[in-house]
C-alpha positions as CSV (number, residue, x, y, z in Angstrom):
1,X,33.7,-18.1,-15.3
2,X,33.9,-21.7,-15.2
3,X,30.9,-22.3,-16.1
4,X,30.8,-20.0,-19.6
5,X,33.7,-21.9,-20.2
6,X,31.9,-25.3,-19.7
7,X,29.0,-24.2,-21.9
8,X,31.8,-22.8,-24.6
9,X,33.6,-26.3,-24.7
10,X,30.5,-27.8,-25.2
11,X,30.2,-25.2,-28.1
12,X,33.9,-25.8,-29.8
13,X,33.9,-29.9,-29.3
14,X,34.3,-34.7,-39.1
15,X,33.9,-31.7,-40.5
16,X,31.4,-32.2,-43.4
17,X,32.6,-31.1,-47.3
18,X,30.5,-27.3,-47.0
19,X,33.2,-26.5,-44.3
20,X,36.5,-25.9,-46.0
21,X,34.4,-22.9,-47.3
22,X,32.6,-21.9,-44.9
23,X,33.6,-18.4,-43.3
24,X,34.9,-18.5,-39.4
25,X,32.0,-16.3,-38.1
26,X,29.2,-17.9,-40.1
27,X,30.7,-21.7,-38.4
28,X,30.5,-20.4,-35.2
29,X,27.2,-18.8,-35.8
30,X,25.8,-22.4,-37.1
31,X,27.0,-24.0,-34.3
32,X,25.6,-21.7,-31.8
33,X,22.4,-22.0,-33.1
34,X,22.0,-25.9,-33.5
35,X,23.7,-26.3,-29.8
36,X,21.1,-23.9,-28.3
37,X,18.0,-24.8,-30.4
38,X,18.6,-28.5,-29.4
39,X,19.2,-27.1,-25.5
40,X,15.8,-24.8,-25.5
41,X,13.9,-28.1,-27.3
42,X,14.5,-31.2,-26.0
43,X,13.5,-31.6,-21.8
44,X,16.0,-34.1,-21.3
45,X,18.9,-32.1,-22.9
46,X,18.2,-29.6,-20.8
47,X,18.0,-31.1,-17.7
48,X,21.0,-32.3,-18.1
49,X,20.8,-35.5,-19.4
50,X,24.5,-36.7,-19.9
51,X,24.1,-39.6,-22.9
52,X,22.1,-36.9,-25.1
53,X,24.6,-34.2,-24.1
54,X,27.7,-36.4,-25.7
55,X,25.7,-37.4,-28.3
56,X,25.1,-33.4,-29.1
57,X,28.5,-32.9,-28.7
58,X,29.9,-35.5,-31.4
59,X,27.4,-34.6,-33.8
60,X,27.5,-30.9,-33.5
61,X,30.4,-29.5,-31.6
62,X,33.8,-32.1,-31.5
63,X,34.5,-32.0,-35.1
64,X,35.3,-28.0,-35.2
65,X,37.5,-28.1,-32.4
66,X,41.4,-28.6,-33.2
67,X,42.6,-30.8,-30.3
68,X,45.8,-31.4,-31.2
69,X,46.8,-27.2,-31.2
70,X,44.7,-26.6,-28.4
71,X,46.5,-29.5,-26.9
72,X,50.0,-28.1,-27.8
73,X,49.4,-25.0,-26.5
74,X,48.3,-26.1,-23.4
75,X,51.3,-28.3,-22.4
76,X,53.5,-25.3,-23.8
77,X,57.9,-26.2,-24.0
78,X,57.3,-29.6,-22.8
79,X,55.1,-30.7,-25.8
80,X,58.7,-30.8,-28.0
81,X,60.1,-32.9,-25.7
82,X,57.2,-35.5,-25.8
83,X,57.0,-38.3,-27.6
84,X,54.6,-39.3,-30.6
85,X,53.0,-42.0,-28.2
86,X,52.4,-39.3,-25.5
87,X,51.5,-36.5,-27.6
88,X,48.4,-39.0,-28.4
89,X,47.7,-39.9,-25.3
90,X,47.4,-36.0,-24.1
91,X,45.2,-35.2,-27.1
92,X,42.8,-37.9,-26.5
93,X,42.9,-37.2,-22.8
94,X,42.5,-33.8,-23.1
95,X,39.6,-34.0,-25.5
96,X,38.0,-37.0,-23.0
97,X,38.4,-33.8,-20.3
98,X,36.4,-31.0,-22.4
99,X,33.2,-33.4,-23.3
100,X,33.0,-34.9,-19.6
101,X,33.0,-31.0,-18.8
102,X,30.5,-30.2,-21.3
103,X,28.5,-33.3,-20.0
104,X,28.0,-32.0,-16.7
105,X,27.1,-28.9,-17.7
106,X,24.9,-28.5,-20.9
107,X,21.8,-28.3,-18.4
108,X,22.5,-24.8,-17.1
109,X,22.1,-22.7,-20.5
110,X,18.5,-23.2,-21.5
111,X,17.2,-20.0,-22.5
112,X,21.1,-18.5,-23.2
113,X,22.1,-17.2,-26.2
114,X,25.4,-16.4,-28.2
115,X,25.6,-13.4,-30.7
116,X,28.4,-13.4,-33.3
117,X,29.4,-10.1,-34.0
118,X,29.9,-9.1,-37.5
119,X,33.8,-10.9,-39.4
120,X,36.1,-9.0,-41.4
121,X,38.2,-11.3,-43.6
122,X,42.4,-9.7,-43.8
123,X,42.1,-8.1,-40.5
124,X,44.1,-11.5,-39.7
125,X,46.5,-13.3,-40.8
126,X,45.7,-16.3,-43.7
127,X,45.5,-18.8,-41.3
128,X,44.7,-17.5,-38.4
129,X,41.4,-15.1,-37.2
130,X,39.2,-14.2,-34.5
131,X,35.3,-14.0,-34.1
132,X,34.0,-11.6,-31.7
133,X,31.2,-13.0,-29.9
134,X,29.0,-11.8,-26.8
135,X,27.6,-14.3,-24.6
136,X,24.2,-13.4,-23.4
137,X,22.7,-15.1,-20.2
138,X,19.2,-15.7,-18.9
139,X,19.1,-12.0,-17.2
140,X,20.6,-9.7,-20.0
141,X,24.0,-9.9,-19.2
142,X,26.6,-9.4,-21.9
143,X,29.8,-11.4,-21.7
144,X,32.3,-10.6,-24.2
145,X,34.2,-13.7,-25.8
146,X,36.9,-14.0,-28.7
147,X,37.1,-17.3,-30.6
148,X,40.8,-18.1,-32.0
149,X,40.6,-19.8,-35.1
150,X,42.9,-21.4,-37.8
151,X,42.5,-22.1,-41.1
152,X,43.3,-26.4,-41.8
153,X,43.2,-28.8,-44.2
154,X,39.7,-29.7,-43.4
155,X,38.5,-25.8,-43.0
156,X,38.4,-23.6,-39.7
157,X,39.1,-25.0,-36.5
158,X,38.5,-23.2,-33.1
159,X,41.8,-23.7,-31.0
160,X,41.5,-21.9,-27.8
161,X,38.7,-18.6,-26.9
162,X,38.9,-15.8,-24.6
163,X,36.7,-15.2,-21.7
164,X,37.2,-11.4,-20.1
165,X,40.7,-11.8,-21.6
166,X,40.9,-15.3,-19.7
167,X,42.3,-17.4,-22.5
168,X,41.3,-21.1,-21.8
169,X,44.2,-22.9,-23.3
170,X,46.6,-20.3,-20.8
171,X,44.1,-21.4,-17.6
172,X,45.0,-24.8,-19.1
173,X,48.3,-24.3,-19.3
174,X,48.8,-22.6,-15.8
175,X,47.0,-25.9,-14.2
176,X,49.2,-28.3,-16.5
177,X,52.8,-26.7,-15.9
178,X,53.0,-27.3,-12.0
179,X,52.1,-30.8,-12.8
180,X,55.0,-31.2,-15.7
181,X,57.2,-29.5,-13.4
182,X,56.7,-32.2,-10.4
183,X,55.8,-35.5,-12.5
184,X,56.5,-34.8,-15.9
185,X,54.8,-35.9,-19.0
186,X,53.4,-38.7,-17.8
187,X,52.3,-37.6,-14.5
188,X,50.7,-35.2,-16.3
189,X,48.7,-38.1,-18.9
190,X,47.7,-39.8,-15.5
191,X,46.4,-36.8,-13.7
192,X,43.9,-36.2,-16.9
193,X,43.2,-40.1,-17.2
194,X,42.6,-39.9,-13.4
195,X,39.9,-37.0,-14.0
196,X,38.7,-38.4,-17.1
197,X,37.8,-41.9,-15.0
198,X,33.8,-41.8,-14.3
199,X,33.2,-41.2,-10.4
200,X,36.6,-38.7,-9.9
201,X,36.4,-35.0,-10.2
């Protein structure tokens, strides 16, 4: 599990002008298949090179991701009583935490694939959809995995997917609220700085 959702950070980490138009499934489906193509192509990539994997990641991947509401929903009740300084700090932290994750692991999906299933616009709210996806490793097996979307200023934005109904902002969350509960919000901005530092797990 951790590792699909390594690989489908690495997918979700701006946004160019053809965006605000674009349709949720057909974003997904582009970045799938630029991620993967680069992945299956270049040797390096692959084998897990971590300056190419960034790189990939800012280019392709970080500007469909909507940090801040993945962010919120993570830290859950004590996000309202955080201030605007810390509700930075979390964001950027938390973002710095999805592409060290993606960083470390972009090297084990050579030769996987990601199939969007087919979108049906009004099955969802205005703002808010889903895009049914199946993740498909190296030997055949099917994984099923939901994308939650929402609808911004700048086009759709993935805020949190779901993983054999494992939702990764609620994994988050679980993780985050026995740290708020015992150091608060800024115990909680050190712990992520403190995983974020280069040589820490």
């Amino acid at each position: 599990m951790s590792r699909v959702l390594s690989f489908l950070a690495a997918l979700m980490l701006s946004v160019s002008a053809w965006a605000q138009d674009i349709s949720p499934d057909q974003l997904v489906q582009k970045i799938t298949v630029e991620v993967l193509a680069a992945i299956r192509t270049d040797q390096q990539l692959a084998a897990g090179d971590k300056q190419k994997a960034l790189k990939l990641a800012e280019e392709k991947v970080l500007p469909y991701i909507d940090f801040e509401e993945a962010t919120r929903l993570a830290v859950g009740r004590a996000w309202a009583r955080a201030s605007a300084e810390q509700k930075s700090r979390l964001v950027s932290e938390f973002r710095n935490m999805l592409v060290r994750t993606y960083a470390n692991a972009v090297g084990a999906y050579r030769g996987q694939t990601l199939t969007v299933l087919p979108w049906r616009a009004g099955k969802d709210t205005v703002d808010e959809t889903t895009v049914h996806t199946q993740y498909i490793r190296a030997s055949g097996q099917r994984l099923p995995i939901d994308f939650t979307m929402r609808k911004t200023d700048a086009g759709w934005k993935v805020f949190d997917f779901v993983v054999e109904g494992v939702s990764l902002v609620l994994t988050y969350r679980s993780e985050f609220d026995a740290v708020l509960k015992q150091e608060g919000v800024d115990g909680l901005i050190k712990r992520l700085e403190q995983k974020n530092t280069p040589g820490t797990t």
